[in-house]
OpenMM code with the backbone's topology and positions (N, CA, C; nanometers):
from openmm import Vec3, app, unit

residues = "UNK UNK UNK UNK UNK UNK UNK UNK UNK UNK UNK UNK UNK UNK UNK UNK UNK UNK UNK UNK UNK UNK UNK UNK UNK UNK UNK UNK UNK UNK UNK UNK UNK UNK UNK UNK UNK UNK UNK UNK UNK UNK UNK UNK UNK UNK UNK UNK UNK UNK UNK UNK UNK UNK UNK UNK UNK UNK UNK UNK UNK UNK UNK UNK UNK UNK UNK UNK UNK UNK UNK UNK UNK UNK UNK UNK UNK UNK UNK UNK UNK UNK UNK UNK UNK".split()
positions = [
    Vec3(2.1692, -0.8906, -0.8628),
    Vec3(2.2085, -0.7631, -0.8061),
    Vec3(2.1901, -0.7692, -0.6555),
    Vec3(2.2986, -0.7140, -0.5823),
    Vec3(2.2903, -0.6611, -0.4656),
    Vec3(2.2297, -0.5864, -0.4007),
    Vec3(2.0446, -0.6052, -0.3338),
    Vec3(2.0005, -0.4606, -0.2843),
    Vec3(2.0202, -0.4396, -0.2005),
    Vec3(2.0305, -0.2888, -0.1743),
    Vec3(2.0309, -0.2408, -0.0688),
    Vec3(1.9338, -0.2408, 0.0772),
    Vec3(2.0498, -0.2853, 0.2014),
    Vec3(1.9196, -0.2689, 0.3147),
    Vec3(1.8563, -0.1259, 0.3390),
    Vec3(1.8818, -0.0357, 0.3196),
    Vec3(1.7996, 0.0801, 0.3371),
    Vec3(1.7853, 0.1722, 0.1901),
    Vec3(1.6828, 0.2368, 0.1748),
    Vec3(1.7105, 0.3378, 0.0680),
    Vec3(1.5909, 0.4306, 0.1191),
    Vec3(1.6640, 0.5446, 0.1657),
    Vec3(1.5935, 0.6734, 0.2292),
    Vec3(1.4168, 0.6894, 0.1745),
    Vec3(1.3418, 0.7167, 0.2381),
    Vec3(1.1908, 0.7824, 0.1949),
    Vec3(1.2583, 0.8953, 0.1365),
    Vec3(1.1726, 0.9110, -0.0281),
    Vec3(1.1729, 1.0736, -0.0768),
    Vec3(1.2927, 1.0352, -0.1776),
    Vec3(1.3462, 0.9478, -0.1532),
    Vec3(1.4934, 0.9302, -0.2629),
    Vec3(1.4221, 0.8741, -0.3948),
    Vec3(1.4478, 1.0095, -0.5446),
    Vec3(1.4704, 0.9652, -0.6434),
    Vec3(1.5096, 0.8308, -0.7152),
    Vec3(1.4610, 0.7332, -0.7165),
    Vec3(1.5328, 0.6247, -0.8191),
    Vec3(1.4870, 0.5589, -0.9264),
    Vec3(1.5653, 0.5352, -0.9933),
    Vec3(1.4859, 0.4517, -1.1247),
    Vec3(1.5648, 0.2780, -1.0990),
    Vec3(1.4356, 0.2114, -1.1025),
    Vec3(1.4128, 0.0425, -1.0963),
    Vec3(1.3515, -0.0373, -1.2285),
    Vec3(1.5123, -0.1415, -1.2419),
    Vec3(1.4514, -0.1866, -1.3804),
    Vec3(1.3861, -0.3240, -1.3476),
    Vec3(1.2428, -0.4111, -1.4352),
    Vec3(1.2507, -0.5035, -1.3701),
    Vec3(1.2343, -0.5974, -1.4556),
    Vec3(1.2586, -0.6991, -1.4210),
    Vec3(1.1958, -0.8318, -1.5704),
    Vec3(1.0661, -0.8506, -1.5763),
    Vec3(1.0380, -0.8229, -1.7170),
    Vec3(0.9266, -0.8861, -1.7800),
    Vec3(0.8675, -1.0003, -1.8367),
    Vec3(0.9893, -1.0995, -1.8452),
    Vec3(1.0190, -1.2205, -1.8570),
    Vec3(1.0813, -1.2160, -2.0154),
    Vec3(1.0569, -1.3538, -2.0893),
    Vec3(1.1116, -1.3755, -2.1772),
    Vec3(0.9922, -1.3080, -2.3093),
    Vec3(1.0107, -1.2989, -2.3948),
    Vec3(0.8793, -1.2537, -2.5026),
    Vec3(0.9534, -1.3686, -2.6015),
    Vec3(0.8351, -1.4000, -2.5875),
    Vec3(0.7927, -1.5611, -2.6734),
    Vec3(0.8596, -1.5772, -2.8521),
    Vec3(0.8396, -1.3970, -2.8784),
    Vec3(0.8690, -1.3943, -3.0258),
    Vec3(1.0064, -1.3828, -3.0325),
    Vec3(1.0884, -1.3323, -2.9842),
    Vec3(1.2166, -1.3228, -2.9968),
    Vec3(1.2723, -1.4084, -2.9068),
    Vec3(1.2215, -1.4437, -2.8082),
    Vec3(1.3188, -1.5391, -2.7012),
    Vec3(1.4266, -1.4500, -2.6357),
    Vec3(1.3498, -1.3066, -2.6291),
    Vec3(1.4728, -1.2026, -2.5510),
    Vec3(1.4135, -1.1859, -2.4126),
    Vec3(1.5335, -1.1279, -2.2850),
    Vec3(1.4102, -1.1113, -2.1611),
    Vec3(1.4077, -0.9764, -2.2204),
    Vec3(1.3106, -0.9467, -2.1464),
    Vec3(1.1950, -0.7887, -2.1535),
    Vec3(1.2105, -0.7105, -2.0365),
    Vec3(1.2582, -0.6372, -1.9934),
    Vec3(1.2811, -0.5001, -1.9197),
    Vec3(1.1645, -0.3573, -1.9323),
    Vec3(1.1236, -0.3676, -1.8372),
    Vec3(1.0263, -0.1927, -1.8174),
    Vec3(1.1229, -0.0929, -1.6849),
    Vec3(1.1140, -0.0199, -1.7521),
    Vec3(1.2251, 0.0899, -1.6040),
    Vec3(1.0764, 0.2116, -1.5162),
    Vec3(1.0975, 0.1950, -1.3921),
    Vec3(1.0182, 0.2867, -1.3386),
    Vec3(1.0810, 0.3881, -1.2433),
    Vec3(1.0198, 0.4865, -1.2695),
    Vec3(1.0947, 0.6265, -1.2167),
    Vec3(1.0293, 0.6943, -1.1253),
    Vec3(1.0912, 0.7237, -0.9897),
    Vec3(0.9764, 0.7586, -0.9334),
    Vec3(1.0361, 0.8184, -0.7555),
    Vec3(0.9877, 0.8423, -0.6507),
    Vec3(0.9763, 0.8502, -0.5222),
    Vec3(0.9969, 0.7223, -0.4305),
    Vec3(1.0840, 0.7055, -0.3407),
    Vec3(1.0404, 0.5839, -0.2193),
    Vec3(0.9399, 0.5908, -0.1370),
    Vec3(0.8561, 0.5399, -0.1317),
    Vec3(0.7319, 0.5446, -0.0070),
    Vec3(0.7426, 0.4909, 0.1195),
    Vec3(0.8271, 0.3487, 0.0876),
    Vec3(0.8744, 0.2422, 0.1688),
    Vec3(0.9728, 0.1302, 0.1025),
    Vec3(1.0948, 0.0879, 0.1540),
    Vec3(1.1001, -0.0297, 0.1513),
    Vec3(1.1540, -0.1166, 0.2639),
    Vec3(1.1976, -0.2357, 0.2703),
    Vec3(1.1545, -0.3190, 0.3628),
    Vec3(1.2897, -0.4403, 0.3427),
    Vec3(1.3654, -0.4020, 0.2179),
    Vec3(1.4039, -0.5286, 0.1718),
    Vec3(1.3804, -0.6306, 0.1100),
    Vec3(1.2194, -0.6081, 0.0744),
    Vec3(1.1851, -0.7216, 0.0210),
    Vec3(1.0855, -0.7008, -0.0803),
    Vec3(1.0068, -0.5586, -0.0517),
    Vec3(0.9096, -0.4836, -0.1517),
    Vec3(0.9168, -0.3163, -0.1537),
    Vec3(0.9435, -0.2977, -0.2221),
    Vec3(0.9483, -0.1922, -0.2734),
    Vec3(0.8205, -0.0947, -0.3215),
    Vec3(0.7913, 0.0550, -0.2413),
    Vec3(0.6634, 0.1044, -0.2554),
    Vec3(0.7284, 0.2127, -0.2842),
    Vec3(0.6696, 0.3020, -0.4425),
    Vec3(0.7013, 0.4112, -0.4948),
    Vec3(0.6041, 0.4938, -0.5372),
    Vec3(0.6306, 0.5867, -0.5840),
    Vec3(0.5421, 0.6940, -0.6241),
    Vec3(0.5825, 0.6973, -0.7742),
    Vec3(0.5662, 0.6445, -0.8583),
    Vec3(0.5997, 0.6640, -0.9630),
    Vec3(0.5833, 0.7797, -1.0754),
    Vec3(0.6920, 0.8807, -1.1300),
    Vec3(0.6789, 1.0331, -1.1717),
    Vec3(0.5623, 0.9832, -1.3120),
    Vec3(0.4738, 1.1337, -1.2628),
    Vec3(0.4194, 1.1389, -1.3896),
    Vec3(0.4988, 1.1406, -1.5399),
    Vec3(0.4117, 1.1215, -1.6238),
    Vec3(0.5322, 1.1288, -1.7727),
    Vec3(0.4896, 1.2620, -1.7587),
    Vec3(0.6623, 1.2924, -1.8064),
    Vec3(0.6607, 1.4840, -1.8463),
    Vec3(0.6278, 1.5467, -1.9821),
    Vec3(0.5304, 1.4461, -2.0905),
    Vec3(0.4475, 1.5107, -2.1379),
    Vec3(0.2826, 1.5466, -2.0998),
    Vec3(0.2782, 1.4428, -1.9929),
    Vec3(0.1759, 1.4519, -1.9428),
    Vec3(0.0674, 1.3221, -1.9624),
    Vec3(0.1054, 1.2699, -2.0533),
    Vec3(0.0471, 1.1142, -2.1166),
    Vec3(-0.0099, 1.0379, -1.9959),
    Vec3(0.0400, 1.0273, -1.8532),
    Vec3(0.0447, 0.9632, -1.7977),
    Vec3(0.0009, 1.0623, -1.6153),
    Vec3(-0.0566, 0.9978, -1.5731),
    Vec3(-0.0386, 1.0578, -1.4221),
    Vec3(0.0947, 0.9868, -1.3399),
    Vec3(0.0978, 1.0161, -1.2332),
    Vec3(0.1472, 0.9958, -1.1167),
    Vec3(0.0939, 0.8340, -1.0689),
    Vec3(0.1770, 0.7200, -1.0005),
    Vec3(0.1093, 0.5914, -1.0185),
    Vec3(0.1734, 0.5632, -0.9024),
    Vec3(0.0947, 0.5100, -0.8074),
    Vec3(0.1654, 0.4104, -0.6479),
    Vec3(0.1777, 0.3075, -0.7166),
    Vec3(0.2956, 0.2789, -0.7291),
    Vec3(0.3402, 0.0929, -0.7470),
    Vec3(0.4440, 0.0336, -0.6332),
    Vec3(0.4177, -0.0660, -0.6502),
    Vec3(0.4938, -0.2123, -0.5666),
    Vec3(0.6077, -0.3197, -0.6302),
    Vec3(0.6555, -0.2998, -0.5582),
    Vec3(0.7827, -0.4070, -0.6858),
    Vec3(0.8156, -0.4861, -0.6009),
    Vec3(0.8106, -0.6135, -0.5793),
    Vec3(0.9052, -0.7244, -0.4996),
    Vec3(1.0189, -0.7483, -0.5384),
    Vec3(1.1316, -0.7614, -0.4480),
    Vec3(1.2668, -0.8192, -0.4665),
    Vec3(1.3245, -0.8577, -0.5951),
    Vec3(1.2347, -0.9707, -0.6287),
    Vec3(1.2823, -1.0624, -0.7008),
    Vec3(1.2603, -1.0096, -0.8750),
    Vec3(1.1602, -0.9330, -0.8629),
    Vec3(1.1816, -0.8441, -0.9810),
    Vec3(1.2522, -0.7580, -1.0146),
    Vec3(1.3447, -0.7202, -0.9140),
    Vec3(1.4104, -0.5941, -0.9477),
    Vec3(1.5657, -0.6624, -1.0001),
    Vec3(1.6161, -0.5701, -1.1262),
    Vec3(1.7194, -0.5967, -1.2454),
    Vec3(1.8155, -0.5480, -1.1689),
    Vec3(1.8102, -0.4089, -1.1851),
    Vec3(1.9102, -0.3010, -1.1064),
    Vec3(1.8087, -0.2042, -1.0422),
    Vec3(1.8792, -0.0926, -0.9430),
    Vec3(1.7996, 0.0081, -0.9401),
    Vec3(1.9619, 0.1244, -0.8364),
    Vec3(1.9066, 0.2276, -0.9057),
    Vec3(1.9924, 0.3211, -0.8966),
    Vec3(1.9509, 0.4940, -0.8120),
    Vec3(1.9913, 0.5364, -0.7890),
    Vec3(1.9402, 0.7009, -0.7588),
    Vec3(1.9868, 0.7808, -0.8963),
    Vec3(1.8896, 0.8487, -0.8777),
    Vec3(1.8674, 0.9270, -1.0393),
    Vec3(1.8416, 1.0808, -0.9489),
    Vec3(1.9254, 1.2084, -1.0145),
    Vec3(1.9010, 1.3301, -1.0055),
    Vec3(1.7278, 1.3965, -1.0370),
    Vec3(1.6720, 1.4885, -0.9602),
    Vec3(1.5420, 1.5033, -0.9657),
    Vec3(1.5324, 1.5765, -1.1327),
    Vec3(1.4088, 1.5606, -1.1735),
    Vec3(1.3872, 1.6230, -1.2780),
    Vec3(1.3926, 1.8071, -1.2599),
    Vec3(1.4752, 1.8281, -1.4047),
    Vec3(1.4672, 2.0251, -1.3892),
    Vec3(1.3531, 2.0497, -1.4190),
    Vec3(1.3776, 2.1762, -1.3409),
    Vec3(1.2169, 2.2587, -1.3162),
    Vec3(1.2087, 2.2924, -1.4574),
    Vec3(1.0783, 2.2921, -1.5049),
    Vec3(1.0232, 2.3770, -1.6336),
    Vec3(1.0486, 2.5847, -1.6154),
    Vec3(1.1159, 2.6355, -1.7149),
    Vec3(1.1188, 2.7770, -1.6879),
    Vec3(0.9531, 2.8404, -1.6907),
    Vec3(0.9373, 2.9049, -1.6652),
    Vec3(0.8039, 2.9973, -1.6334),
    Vec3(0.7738, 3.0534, -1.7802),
    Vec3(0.6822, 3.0405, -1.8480),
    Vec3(0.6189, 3.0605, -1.9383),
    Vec3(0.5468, 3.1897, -1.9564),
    Vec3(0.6127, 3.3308, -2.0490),
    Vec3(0.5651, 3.4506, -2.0208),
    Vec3(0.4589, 3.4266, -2.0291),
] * unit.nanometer
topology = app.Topology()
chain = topology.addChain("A")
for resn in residues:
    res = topology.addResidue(resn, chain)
    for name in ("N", "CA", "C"):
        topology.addAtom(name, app.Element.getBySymbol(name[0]), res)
């Protein structure tokens, strides 16, 4: 894949990356992360990664280098939750 030289601070995207091969099936392995830009550089990638929206999970600073990244795309922000009488 072709990355991009710039991708705005604050821009929504989801980044897929290899996990390599898994030994039992001999398939590659993909994890997708969703999240905020913090920085990138061209060469590493610094995000804010969204909490899970059940809550399972917090909010996570991660790092992704180049060479891991599959695809990565801009993704629309998550809808607001309605207000709960």
């Amino acid at each position: 894949m072709t990355l991009p030289r710039q991708i705005p601070v604050g821009a929504r995207i989801v980044v897929r990356v290899t996990e390599g091969v898994d030994p039992a099936d001999g398939r590659m392995k993909f994890r997708d992360y969703v999240g905020h830009v913090t920085a990138w550089d061209g060469y590493t990638l610094e995000m804010v990664r969204d909490a899970a929206a059940n809550g399972s999970r917090p909010a996570q600073n991660i790092t992704i280098h180049q060479e891991q990244i599959a695809t990565l795309k801009p993704v629309p922000e998550r809808p607001k939750a309605p207000a709960r009488p």
